[in-house]
C-alpha positions as a Python dict, from the first residue, in 0.01 Angstrom:
ca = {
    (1, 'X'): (0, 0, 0),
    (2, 'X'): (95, -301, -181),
    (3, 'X'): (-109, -439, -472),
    (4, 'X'): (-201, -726, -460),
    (5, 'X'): (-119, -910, -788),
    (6, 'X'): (-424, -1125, -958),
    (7, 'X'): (-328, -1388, -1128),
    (8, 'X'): (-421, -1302, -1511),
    (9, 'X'): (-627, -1557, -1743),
    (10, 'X'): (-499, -1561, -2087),
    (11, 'X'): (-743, -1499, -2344),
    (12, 'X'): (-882, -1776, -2521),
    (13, 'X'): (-813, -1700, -2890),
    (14, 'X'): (-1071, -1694, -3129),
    (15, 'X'): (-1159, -1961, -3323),
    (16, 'X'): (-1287, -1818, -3625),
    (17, 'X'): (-856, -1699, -3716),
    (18, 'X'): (-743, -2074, -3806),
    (19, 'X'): (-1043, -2123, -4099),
    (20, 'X'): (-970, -1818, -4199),
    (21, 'X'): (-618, -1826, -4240),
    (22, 'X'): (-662, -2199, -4416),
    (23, 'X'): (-928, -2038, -4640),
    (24, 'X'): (-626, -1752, -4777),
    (25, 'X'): (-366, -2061, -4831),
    (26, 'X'): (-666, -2268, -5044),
    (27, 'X'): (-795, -1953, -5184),
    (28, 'X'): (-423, -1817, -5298),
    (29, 'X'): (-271, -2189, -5437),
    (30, 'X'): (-603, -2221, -5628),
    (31, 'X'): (-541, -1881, -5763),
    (32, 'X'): (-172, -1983, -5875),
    (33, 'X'): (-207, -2276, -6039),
    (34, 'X'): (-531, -2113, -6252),
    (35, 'X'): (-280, -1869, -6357),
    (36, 'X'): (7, -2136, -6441),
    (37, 'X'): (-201, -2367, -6621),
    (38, 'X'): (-393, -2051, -6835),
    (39, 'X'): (-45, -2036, -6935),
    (40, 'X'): (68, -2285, -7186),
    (41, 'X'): (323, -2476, -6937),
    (42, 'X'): (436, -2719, -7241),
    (43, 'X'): (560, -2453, -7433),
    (44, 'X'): (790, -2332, -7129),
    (45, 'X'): (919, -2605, -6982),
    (46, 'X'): (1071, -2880, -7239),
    (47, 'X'): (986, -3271, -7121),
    (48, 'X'): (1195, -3564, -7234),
    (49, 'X'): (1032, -3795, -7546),
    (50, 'X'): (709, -3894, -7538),
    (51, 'X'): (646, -4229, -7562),
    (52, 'X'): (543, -4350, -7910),
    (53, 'X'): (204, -4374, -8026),
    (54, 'X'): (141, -4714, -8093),
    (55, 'X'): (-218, -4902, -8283),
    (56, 'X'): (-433, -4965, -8046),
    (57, 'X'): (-495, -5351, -8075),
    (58, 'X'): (-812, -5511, -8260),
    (59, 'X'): (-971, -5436, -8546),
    (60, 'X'): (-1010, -5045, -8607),
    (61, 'X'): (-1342, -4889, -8717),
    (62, 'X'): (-1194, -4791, -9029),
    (63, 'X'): (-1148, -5162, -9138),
    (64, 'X'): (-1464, -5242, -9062),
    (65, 'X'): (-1613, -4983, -9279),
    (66, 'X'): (-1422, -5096, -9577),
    (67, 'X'): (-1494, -5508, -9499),
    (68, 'X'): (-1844, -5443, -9456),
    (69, 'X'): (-1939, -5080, -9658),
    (70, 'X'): (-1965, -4770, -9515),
    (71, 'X'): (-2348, -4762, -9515),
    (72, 'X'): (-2543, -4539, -9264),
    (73, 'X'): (-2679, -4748, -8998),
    (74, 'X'): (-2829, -4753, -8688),
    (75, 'X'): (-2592, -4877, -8375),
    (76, 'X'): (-2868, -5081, -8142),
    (77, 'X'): (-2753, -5018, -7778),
    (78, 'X'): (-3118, -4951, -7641),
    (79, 'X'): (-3203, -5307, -7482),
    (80, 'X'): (-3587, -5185, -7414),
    (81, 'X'): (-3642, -5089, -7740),
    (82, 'X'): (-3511, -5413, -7888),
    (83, 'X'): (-3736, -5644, -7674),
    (84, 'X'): (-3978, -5400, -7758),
    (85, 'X'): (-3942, -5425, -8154),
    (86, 'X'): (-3895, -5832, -8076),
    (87, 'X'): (-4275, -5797, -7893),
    (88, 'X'): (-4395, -5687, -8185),
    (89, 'X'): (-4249, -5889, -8417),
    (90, 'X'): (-4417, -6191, -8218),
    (91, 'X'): (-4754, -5994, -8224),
    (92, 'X'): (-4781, -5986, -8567),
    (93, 'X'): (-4651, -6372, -8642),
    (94, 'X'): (-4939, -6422, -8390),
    (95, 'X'): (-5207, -6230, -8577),
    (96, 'X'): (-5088, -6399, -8926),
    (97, 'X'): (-5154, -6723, -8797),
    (98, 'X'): (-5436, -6652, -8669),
    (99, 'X'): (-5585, -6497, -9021),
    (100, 'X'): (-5422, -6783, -9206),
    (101, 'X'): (-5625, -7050, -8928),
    (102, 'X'): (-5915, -6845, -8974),
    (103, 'X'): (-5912, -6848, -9363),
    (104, 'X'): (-5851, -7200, -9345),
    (105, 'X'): (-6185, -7251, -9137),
    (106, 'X'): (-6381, -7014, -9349),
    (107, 'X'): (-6279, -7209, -9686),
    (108, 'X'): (-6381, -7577, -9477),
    (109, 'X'): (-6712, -7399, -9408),
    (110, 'X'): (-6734, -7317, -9747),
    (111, 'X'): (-6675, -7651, -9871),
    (112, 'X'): (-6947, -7833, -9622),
    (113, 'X'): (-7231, -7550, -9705),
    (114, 'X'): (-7216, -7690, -10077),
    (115, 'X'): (-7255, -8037, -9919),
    (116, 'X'): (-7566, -7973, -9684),
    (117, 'X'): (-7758, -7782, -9974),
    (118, 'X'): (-7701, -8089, -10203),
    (119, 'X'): (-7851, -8298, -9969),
    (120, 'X'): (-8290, -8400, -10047),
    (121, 'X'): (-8490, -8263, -9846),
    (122, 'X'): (-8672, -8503, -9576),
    (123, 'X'): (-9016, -8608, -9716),
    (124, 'X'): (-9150, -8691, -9368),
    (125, 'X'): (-9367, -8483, -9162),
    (126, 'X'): (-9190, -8331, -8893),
    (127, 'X'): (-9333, -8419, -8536),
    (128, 'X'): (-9324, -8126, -8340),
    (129, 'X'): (-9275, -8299, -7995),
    (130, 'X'): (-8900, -8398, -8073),
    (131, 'X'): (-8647, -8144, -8120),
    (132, 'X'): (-8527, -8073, -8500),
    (133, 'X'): (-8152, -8102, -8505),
    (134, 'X'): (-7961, -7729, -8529),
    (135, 'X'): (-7768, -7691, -8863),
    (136, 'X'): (-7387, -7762, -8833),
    (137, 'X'): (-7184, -7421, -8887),
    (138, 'X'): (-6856, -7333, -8923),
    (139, 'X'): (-6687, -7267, -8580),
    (140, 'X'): (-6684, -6848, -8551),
    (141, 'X'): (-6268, -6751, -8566),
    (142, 'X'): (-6196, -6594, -8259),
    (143, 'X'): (-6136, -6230, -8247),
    (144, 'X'): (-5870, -6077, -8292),
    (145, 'X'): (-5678, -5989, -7968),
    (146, 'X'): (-5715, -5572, -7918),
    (147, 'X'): (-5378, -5455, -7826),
    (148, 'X'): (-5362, -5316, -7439),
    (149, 'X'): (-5510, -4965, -7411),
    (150, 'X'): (-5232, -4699, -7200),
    (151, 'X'): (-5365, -4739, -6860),
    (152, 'X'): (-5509, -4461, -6740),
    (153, 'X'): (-5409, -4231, -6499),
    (154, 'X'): (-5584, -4241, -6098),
    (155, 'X'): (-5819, -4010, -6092),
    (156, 'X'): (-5755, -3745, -5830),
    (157, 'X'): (-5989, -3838, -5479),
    (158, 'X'): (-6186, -3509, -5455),
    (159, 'X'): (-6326, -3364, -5152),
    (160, 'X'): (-6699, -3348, -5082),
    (161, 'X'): (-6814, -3091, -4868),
    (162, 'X'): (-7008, -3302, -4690),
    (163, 'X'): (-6763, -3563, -4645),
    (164, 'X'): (-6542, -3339, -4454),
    (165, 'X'): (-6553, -3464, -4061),
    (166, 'X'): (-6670, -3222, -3843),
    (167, 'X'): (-6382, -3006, -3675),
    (168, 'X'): (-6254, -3165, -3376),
    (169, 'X'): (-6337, -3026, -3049),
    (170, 'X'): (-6080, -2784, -2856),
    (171, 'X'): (-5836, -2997, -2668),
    (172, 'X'): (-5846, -3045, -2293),
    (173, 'X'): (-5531, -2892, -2113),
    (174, 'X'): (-5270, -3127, -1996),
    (175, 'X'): (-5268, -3158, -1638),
    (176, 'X'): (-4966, -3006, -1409),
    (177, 'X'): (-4657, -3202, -1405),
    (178, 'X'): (-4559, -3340, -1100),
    (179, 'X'): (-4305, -3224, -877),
    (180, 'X'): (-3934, -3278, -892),
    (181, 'X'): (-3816, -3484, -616),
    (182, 'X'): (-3518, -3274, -394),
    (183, 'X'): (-3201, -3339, -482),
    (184, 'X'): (-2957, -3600, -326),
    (185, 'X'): (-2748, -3500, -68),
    (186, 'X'): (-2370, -3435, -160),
    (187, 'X'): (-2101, -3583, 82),
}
């Protein structure tokens, strides 16, 4: 008897073999060039002439130093802590003005407390149904602004035990899903 000859499939190859081979060829060129450039390539091979090294225009850092002195000093680049020093700076012209104002008032007071205790006493009798006029003083400088405390950090919300809910109660099982409608005929 005769066999009867199937046809055969070919194999489908697998696809892990094309990574992997791609993987070797990266793996093996990065190994080469470590290796060529560990050596000192500009000692082997010879290059034509360089191009010449020319100044670099503007003024050079060594000029500076000898126009201006070679002094130790602080290169500012941090904007924060510029407006911060400038914030201060303002803060204390404030306060200074305000001590100077507040001198100045002080020193008027001063001057008018001489000028009330000069004055005669009044030789009337006082009536007691009218209101005796308060004594002028010198207006009270204001105080000095306290500089802004470090906020604090939020405290932490902390769990009562008896502001815990009660535990929820078991929940109800879904009910059955409905049936899948039959399928359309195929023509």
């Amino acid at each position: 008897m005769a066999r009867v000859s199937q046809p055969t499939q070919p194999r489908p190859q697998p696809l892990w073999k094309g990574p992997l081979v791609a993987g070797l060829c990266f793996g093996v060129a990065y190994g080469v060039t470590q290796r060529l450039v560990s050596f000192n390539v500009a000692e082997l091979i010879r290059f034509g002439p360089g191009f010449d090294v020319q100044v670099f225009p503007g003024t050079s850092l060594e000029s500076l130093k000898l126009r201006f002195g070679d002094a130790q000093a602080e290169i500012r680049g941090d904007l924060e802590l510029q407006e911060l020093e400038r914030q201060q700076q303002e803060e204390a012209k404030q306060r200074a003005e305000e001590a100077k104002k507040a001198e100045e008032r002080l020193q008027n007071a001063a001057q008018l407390e001489p000028l009330q205790d000069a004055e005669p006493p009044a030789a009337e009798p006082v009536v007691e149904s009218a209101p005796a006029p308060a004594p002028v003083s010198a207006p009270k400088p204001k105080p000095k602004p306290q500089p802004n405390p470090k906020p604090q950090p939020k405290p932490k919300p902390q769990q009562n035990p008896q502001t815990i809910a009660p535990p929820l109660a078991a929940p109800q099982p879904l009910p059955a899903p409905a049936p899948l409608p039959p399928p359309a005929p195929q023509l």
